[in-house]
C-alpha positions, 0 to 999 in steps of 0.5 A, spaced: 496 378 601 501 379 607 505 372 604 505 375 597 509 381 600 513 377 605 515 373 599 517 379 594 520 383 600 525 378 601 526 376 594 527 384 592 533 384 598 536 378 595 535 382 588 535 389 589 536 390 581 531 386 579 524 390 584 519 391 578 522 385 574 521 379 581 514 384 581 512 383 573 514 376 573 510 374 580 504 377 576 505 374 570 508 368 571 506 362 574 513 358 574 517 364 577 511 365 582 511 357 585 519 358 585 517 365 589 514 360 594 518 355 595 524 360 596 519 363 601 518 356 605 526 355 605 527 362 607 522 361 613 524 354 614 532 356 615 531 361 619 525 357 624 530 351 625 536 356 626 532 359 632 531 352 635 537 350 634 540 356 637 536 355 644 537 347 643 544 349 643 543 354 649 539 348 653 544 344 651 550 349 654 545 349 660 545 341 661 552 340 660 554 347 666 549 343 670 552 336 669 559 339 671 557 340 676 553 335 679 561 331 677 564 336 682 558 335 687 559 328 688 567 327 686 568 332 692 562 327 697 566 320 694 573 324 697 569 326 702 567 319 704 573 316 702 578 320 708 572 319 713 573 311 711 581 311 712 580 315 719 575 308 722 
């Protein structure tokens, strides 16, 4: 029953001036009650893949911070070295 008014929630967002027509249908009709769910499992997919990519986005922000520095870690030792070999 959670899924029923999750689905017709969202719908009655989308549709404001359609709250007791989405209600009647949702009843009634089986065609308009598949369409509910299919655009419920859409919305719910949208929003799961969206909160993964926001934090694969972050971890990949996390790697490419880490990696940029780890380059200036060793550019710094490969200079390093470098003016130690010249002095010899």
């Amino acid at each position: 029953m959670k899924k029923v008014v999750l689905e017709l929630g969202i719908l009655q967002e989308k549709f404001p001036e359609y709250k007791e027509a989405i209600n009647q249908l949702y009843e009634k009709e089986n065609n308009f009650r598949l369409l509910c769910n299919d655009f419920y499992r859409c919305e719910n997919s949208i929003e799961k893949y969206e909160k993964e990519m926001m934090e694969l986005h972050i971890t990949i922000e996390e790697f490419e911070h880490l990696k940029n520095e780890l380059f200036k870690e060793i550019e710094a030792y490969l200079i390093k070295n470098k003016n130690q070999s010249n002095q010899h």
